[in-house]
N, C-alpha and C positions, 0 to 999 in steps of 0.2 A: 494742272499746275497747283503746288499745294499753296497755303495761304504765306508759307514763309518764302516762299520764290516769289510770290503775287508781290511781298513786300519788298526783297529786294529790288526787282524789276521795276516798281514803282520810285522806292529809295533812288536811282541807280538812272532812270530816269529824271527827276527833279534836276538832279547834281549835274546832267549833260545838260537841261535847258540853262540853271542857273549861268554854266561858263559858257553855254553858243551862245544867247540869248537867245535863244529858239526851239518851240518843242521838235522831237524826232516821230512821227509815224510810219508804223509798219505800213510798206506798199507790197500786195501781191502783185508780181509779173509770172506770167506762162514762160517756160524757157524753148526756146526755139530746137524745135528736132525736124531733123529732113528737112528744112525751107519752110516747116508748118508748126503752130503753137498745141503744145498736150496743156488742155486744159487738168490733167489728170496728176500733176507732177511741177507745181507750183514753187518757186524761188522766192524766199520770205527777203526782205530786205528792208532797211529802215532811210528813211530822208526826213532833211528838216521841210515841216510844214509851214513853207511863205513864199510869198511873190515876189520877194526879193532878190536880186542873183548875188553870185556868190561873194561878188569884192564887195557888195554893200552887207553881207552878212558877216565877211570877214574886219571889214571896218567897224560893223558893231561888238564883236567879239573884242576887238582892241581899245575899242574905247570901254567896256565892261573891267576890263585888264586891267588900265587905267584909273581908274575909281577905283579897284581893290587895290592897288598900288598905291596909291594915294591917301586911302583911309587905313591902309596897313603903316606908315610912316606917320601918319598923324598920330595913331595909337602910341607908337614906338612913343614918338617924343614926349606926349602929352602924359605919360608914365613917367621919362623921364624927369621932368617937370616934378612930379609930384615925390620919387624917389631921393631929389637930389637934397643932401643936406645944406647946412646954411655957413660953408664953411670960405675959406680965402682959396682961390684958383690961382692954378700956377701958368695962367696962359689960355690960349685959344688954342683946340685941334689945327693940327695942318689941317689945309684946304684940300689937300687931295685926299689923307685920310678919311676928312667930312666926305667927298663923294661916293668914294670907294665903299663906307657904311651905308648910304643913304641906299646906293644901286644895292647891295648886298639882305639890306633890311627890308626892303621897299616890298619883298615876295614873302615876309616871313605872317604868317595870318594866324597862328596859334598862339593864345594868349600868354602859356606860360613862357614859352621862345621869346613873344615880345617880350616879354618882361626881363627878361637876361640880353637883348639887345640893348634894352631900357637902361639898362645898369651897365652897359657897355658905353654908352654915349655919354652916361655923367660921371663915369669912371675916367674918361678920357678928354672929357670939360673941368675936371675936376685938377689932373695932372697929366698932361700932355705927353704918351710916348707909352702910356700904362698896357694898352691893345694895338699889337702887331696886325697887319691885312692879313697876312698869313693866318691868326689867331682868331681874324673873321672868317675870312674861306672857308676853315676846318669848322667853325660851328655852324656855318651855313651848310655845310654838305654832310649834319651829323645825321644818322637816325636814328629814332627813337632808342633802340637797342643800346647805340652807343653813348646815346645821354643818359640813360641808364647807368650803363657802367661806369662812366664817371659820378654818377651822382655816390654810387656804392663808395668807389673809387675815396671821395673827397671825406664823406665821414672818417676814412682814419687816416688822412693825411695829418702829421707834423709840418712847423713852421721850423725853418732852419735858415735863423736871422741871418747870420754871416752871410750865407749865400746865396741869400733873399728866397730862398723855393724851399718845395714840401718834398717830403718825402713819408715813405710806409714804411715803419721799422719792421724786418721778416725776423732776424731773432739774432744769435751773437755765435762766434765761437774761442775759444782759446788755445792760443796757438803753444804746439808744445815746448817743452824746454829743451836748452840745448843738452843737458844730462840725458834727455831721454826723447833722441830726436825717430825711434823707433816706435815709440806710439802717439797713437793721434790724438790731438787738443780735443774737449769734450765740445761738443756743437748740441746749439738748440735751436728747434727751427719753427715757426708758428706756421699752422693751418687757414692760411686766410678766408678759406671757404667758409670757415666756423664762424665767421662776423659778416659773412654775408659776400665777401665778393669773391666769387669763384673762377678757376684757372680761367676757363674760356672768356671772361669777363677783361682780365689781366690780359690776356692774349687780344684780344681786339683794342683796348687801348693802347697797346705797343704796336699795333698794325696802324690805326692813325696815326699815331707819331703823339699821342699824351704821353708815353711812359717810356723810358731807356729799355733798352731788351734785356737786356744783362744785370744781374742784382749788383750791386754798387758796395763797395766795404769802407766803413769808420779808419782814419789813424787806429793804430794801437794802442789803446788804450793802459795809462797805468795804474796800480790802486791810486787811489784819491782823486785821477780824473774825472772828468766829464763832460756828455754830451747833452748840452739845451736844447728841448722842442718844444711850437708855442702850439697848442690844442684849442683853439676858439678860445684866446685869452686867460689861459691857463699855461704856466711853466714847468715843467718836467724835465728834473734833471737827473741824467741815467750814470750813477756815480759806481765805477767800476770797484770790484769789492778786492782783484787781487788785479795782479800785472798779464799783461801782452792779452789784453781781452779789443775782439774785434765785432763790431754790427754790422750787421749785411740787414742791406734795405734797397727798396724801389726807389729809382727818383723821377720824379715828374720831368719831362722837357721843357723849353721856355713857354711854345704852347699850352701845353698840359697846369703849367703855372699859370700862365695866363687866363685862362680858363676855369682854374678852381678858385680863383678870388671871386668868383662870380656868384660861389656854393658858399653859403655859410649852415653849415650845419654842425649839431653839436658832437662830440666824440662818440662813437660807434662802442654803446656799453658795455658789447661784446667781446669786441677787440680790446677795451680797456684790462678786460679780466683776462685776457689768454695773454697781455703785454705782461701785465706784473704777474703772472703764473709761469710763465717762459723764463724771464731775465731776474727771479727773485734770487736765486741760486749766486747770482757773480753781479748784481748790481743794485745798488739802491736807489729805490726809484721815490723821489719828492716831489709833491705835487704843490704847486703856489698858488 
Protein backbone atom coordinates (compact mmCIF):
# COMPACT_ATOMS: atom_id res chain seq x y z
CA UNK A 1 0.00 0.00 0.00
CA UNK A 2 1.65 3.25 -0.85
CA UNK A 3 1.81 6.15 1.71
CA UNK A 4 -0.90 8.17 -0.38
CA UNK A 5 -3.53 5.14 -0.07
CA UNK A 6 -2.22 4.66 3.70
CA UNK A 7 -3.50 8.28 3.89
CA UNK A 8 -6.64 8.12 2.28
CA UNK A 9 -7.69 5.02 4.10
CA UNK A 10 -6.85 6.63 7.23
CA UNK A 11 -8.58 10.10 5.99
CA UNK A 12 -11.60 7.90 4.96
CA UNK A 13 -11.57 6.07 8.10
CA UNK A 14 -11.74 9.07 10.64
CA UNK A 15 -14.81 10.50 8.54
CA UNK A 16 -16.78 6.88 8.94
CA UNK A 17 -15.97 6.96 12.86
CA UNK A 18 -16.78 10.79 13.06
CA UNK A 19 -20.61 10.08 11.43
CA UNK A 20 -21.01 6.17 13.18
CA UNK A 21 -19.63 7.26 16.24
CA UNK A 22 -17.71 4.25 16.16
CA UNK A 23 -14.41 2.95 14.72
CA UNK A 24 -14.62 0.13 11.87
CA UNK A 25 -12.14 -2.87 12.05
CA UNK A 26 -10.92 -5.13 9.61
CA UNK A 27 -12.23 -8.74 10.62
CA UNK A 28 -10.66 -11.77 8.82
CA UNK A 29 -13.22 -14.74 8.38
CA UNK A 30 -12.28 -18.17 6.38
CA UNK A 31 -15.09 -18.52 3.76
CA UNK A 32 -16.68 -21.77 3.97
CA UNK A 33 -15.98 -24.40 1.06
CA UNK A 34 -17.47 -28.17 0.98
CA UNK A 35 -18.94 -27.89 4.81
CA UNK A 36 -15.16 -26.98 5.79
CA UNK A 37 -13.19 -23.47 6.28
CA UNK A 38 -9.83 -22.77 3.66
CA UNK A 39 -7.79 -21.15 5.91
CA UNK A 40 -5.86 -20.40 2.53
CA UNK A 41 -8.40 -17.90 0.98
CA UNK A 42 -9.57 -15.41 3.43
CA UNK A 43 -12.83 -12.80 3.24
CA UNK A 44 -11.47 -9.43 4.33
CA UNK A 45 -14.43 -7.51 5.92
CA UNK A 46 -14.79 -4.46 8.11
CA UNK A 47 -17.42 -4.13 11.43
CA UNK A 48 -17.75 -1.56 14.06
CA UNK A 49 -15.65 -2.30 17.06
CA UNK A 50 -18.16 -2.22 20.23
CA UNK A 51 -20.33 -4.05 22.59
CA UNK A 52 -22.98 -2.32 21.78
CA UNK A 53 -25.82 -3.81 19.31
CA UNK A 54 -27.00 -2.15 16.58
CA UNK A 55 -30.24 0.06 17.71
CA UNK A 56 -28.08 1.51 20.53
CA UNK A 57 -25.48 2.23 17.92
CA UNK A 58 -28.07 3.57 15.58
CA UNK A 59 -29.49 5.84 18.29
CA UNK A 60 -26.13 7.15 18.84
CA UNK A 61 -25.62 7.83 15.26
CA UNK A 62 -28.86 9.93 15.48
CA UNK A 63 -28.09 11.70 18.24
CA UNK A 64 -24.41 12.71 16.51
CA UNK A 65 -26.99 13.81 13.62
CA UNK A 66 -28.52 15.87 15.99
CA UNK A 67 -25.85 18.17 17.37
CA UNK A 68 -24.53 18.69 13.89
CA UNK A 69 -27.98 19.68 13.08
CA UNK A 70 -28.29 21.88 15.73
CA UNK A 71 -24.85 23.52 15.61
CA UNK A 72 -25.29 23.73 11.88
CA UNK A 73 -28.51 26.12 12.50
CA UNK A 74 -27.03 27.96 15.35
CA UNK A 75 -24.19 28.87 12.89
CA UNK A 76 -26.68 29.82 10.16
CA UNK A 77 -28.34 32.37 12.57
CA UNK A 78 -25.62 33.57 14.61
CA UNK A 79 -24.10 34.91 11.01
CA UNK A 80 -27.35 36.02 10.50
CA UNK A 81 -27.29 38.18 13.53
CA UNK A 82 -24.07 39.51 12.72
CA UNK A 83 -24.94 40.16 8.81
CA UNK A 84 -28.13 41.82 9.34
CA UNK A 85 -28.12 45.63 8.96
CA UNK A 86 -29.76 48.23 11.25
CA UNK A 87 -32.54 49.04 9.19
CA UNK A 88 -36.88 49.19 9.73
CA UNK A 89 -38.41 45.50 8.86
CA UNK A 90 -41.34 45.13 7.01
CA UNK A 91 -42.85 42.11 9.10
CA UNK A 92 -42.11 38.67 10.48
CA UNK A 93 -41.49 35.56 8.07
CA UNK A 94 -44.35 33.44 7.82
CA UNK A 95 -44.21 30.61 10.22
CA UNK A 96 -44.16 27.94 7.77
CA UNK A 97 -41.66 29.66 5.68
CA UNK A 98 -39.50 29.81 9.13
CA UNK A 99 -39.85 26.01 9.29
CA UNK A 100 -39.47 24.98 5.96
CA UNK A 101 -35.64 27.22 6.27
CA UNK A 102 -34.91 25.87 9.38
CA UNK A 103 -35.61 21.83 8.14
CA UNK A 104 -33.79 23.01 4.86
CA UNK A 105 -30.70 24.73 6.62
CA UNK A 106 -30.38 22.62 9.50
CA UNK A 107 -28.08 20.01 7.04
CA UNK A 108 -26.18 22.78 5.46
CA UNK A 109 -22.39 22.41 7.41
CA UNK A 110 -20.24 24.38 4.86
CA UNK A 111 -19.25 27.65 5.93
CA UNK A 112 -19.67 29.54 2.92
CA UNK A 113 -23.30 27.89 2.06
CA UNK A 114 -24.00 28.97 5.74
CA UNK A 115 -23.28 32.16 5.03
CA UNK A 116 -25.70 32.54 1.89
CA UNK A 117 -28.50 30.84 4.03
CA UNK A 118 -27.37 33.61 6.58
CA UNK A 119 -28.28 36.20 4.18
CA UNK A 120 -31.36 34.28 3.19
CA UNK A 121 -33.03 34.54 6.76
CA UNK A 122 -32.25 38.45 7.13
CA UNK A 123 -33.18 38.86 3.64
CA UNK A 124 -36.45 37.58 4.50
CA UNK A 125 -36.57 39.20 8.37
CA UNK A 126 -35.73 42.09 6.64
CA UNK A 127 -38.77 42.04 3.90
CA UNK A 128 -41.17 39.31 4.06
CA UNK A 129 -42.01 37.29 0.68
CA UNK A 130 -38.14 38.27 -0.78
CA UNK A 131 -37.20 34.02 -0.77
CA UNK A 132 -39.52 31.53 -2.33
CA UNK A 133 -39.41 27.55 -0.70
CA UNK A 134 -38.87 26.82 -4.13
CA UNK A 135 -35.73 29.33 -4.14
CA UNK A 136 -34.63 27.11 -0.92
CA UNK A 137 -35.09 23.67 -2.48
CA UNK A 138 -33.03 24.59 -5.57
CA UNK A 139 -29.95 25.90 -3.35
CA UNK A 140 -30.33 23.23 -1.02
CA UNK A 141 -29.88 20.67 -3.72
CA UNK A 142 -27.14 22.91 -5.62
CA UNK A 143 -23.62 21.53 -6.22
CA UNK A 144 -20.75 22.77 -6.05
CA UNK A 145 -20.42 22.84 -10.07
CA UNK A 146 -23.57 24.69 -10.24
CA UNK A 147 -22.88 27.37 -7.51
CA UNK A 148 -20.14 27.85 -9.59
CA UNK A 149 -21.93 28.69 -12.60
CA UNK A 150 -23.94 31.08 -11.11
CA UNK A 151 -21.40 32.74 -9.21
CA UNK A 152 -19.85 33.19 -13.06
CA UNK A 153 -23.31 33.73 -14.03
CA UNK A 154 -23.95 36.88 -11.50
CA UNK A 155 -20.73 38.85 -12.23
CA UNK A 156 -22.42 40.17 -15.49
CA UNK A 157 -25.73 40.17 -14.69
CA UNK A 158 -27.78 43.74 -15.29
CA UNK A 159 -30.43 45.04 -12.90
CA UNK A 160 -33.64 45.67 -15.04
CA UNK A 161 -35.72 48.03 -12.51
CA UNK A 162 -39.06 47.93 -14.29
CA UNK A 163 -39.12 44.39 -14.08
CA UNK A 164 -37.39 44.03 -10.92
CA UNK A 165 -34.75 40.91 -12.56
CA UNK A 166 -31.31 40.69 -14.13
CA UNK A 167 -30.43 39.85 -17.09
CA UNK A 168 -26.99 39.15 -19.47
CA UNK A 169 -27.02 41.42 -22.38
CA UNK A 170 -25.64 38.78 -25.52
CA UNK A 171 -25.37 41.60 -28.13
CA UNK A 172 -28.12 43.47 -30.64
CA UNK A 173 -29.29 43.23 -34.14
CA UNK A 174 -30.97 45.47 -36.69
CA UNK A 175 -33.70 44.67 -38.24
CA UNK A 176 -33.89 45.38 -41.99
CA UNK A 177 -35.74 48.12 -43.84
CA UNK A 178 -38.80 47.71 -45.54
CA UNK A 179 -36.90 49.19 -48.82
CA UNK A 180 -34.72 46.32 -48.47
CA UNK A 181 -36.52 43.47 -46.94
CA UNK A 182 -33.94 41.09 -49.05
CA UNK A 183 -31.07 41.67 -46.92
CA UNK A 184 -30.46 40.89 -43.42
CA UNK A 185 -30.16 43.54 -40.51
CA UNK A 186 -26.48 43.54 -39.27
CA UNK A 187 -26.27 41.37 -36.04
CA UNK A 188 -23.61 41.35 -33.20
CA UNK A 189 -23.24 38.68 -31.02
CA UNK A 190 -20.88 38.53 -27.80
CA UNK A 191 -18.71 35.34 -26.79
CA UNK A 192 -19.58 34.77 -23.31
CA UNK A 193 -16.91 32.37 -22.73
CA UNK A 194 -14.47 35.37 -23.24
CA UNK A 195 -15.63 36.79 -19.56
CA UNK A 196 -15.60 33.66 -18.12
CA UNK A 197 -18.78 31.87 -18.33
CA UNK A 198 -18.92 29.14 -20.68
CA UNK A 199 -21.85 27.30 -23.02
CA UNK A 200 -21.83 24.31 -20.80
CA UNK A 201 -21.95 26.58 -17.57
CA UNK A 202 -25.18 28.53 -19.51
CA UNK A 203 -26.50 25.05 -20.19
CA UNK A 204 -26.74 23.74 -16.50
CA UNK A 205 -28.21 26.94 -15.22
CA UNK A 206 -31.05 26.54 -17.75
CA UNK A 207 -31.27 22.86 -16.58
CA UNK A 208 -31.99 24.08 -12.83
CA UNK A 209 -34.27 26.36 -13.94
CA UNK A 210 -31.88 29.76 -13.06
CA UNK A 211 -32.03 30.84 -16.61
CA UNK A 212 -34.94 30.92 -19.53
CA UNK A 213 -33.79 28.53 -22.32
CA UNK A 214 -34.37 30.72 -25.08
CA UNK A 215 -32.47 34.21 -25.56
CA UNK A 216 -35.05 36.97 -24.82
CA UNK A 217 -35.16 40.30 -27.38
CA UNK A 218 -35.53 44.23 -26.34
CA UNK A 219 -38.70 46.38 -27.76
CA UNK A 220 -37.42 47.90 -30.80
CA UNK A 221 -35.61 50.27 -30.28
CA UNK A 222 -35.52 53.83 -31.75
CA UNK A 223 -32.56 56.47 -32.14
CA UNK A 224 -32.74 58.40 -29.13
CA UNK A 225 -34.16 55.44 -27.06
CA UNK A 226 -33.09 53.59 -24.49
CA UNK A 227 -32.45 50.82 -22.35
CA UNK A 228 -31.36 51.20 -18.22
CA UNK A 229 -29.25 48.43 -16.46
CA UNK A 230 -28.09 48.70 -12.82
CA UNK A 231 -24.32 46.91 -12.44
CA UNK A 232 -23.49 46.91 -8.58
CA UNK A 233 -24.86 50.54 -8.35
CA UNK A 234 -23.72 51.83 -11.35
CA UNK A 235 -26.29 52.86 -14.40
CA UNK A 236 -25.82 52.07 -17.95
CA UNK A 237 -27.75 53.52 -20.50
CA UNK A 238 -27.64 51.57 -23.89
CA UNK A 239 -28.96 54.79 -26.16
CA UNK A 240 -29.71 53.48 -29.59
CA UNK A 241 -27.61 55.42 -32.30
CA UNK A 242 -30.14 54.64 -35.35
CA UNK A 243 -33.91 53.25 -35.50
CA UNK A 244 -35.40 49.40 -35.30
CA UNK A 245 -32.25 48.26 -33.14
CA UNK A 246 -33.07 45.23 -31.02
CA UNK A 247 -30.97 43.28 -27.72
CA UNK A 248 -31.11 39.79 -27.38
CA UNK A 249 -30.09 38.84 -23.78
CA UNK A 250 -30.48 36.00 -21.18
CA UNK A 251 -32.96 36.50 -18.43
CA UNK A 252 -32.76 35.06 -15.17
CA UNK A 253 -36.09 33.14 -13.67
CA UNK A 254 -37.72 34.31 -10.57
CA UNK A 255 -35.46 31.78 -8.87
CA UNK A 256 -32.41 32.48 -10.73
CA UNK A 257 -33.38 36.34 -9.36
CA UNK A 258 -33.87 35.12 -6.30
CA UNK A 259 -30.72 33.72 -5.98
CA UNK A 260 -28.46 36.33 -7.46
CA UNK A 261 -29.47 39.01 -4.80
CA UNK A 262 -27.57 36.72 -2.57
CA UNK A 263 -24.08 37.49 -5.03
CA UNK A 264 -22.82 40.81 -4.83
CA UNK A 265 -20.19 40.94 -6.97
CA UNK A 266 -18.51 43.56 -8.95
CA UNK A 267 -18.97 43.76 -12.83
CA UNK A 268 -17.03 41.10 -14.70
CA UNK A 269 -14.05 43.61 -16.49
CA UNK A 270 -14.01 41.37 -19.07
CA UNK A 271 -17.40 41.43 -20.16
CA UNK A 272 -17.37 45.03 -19.51
CA UNK A 273 -14.91 45.45 -22.45
CA UNK A 274 -16.40 42.85 -25.10
CA UNK A 275 -20.07 44.98 -23.91
CA UNK A 276 -18.88 48.44 -25.29
CA UNK A 277 -16.66 46.72 -28.18
CA UNK A 278 -19.93 44.84 -29.37
CA UNK A 279 -22.69 47.57 -29.10
CA UNK A 280 -20.19 50.79 -29.95
CA UNK A 281 -21.20 50.63 -33.54
CA UNK A 282 -25.33 51.29 -33.02
CA UNK A 283 -25.29 52.37 -29.31
CA UNK A 284 -24.18 54.74 -26.79
CA UNK A 285 -23.30 53.40 -23.80
CA UNK A 286 -23.09 56.00 -20.39
CA UNK A 287 -22.06 54.93 -17.46
CA UNK A 288 -23.31 56.79 -14.00
Amino acid sequence: MTIKNAQARSSLALLIEEKLGYAMTKHVKPISSGGRYSSNTPQNTFFVQSDHGTLKRALKRGQLQRIQRQQNIENIMGMSLSLCPDVTSRGRPDPDWLEHFITLAEDIANQTMQKLWAKILVGESIAPGTFSIKCLQTLKLMTQREAEALQKCASLCGYLEKEDSYLIILGYYKKPSILDLLRKGSTETMNLSQAGLSFPQILTLMDINLMYRQEIESASLQKGQSLTLVYQNKRVNFEAKSNDLVLSYYKLTQTGDELKKLINTPLNKAYKQLLSKTLEEEFNLAWE
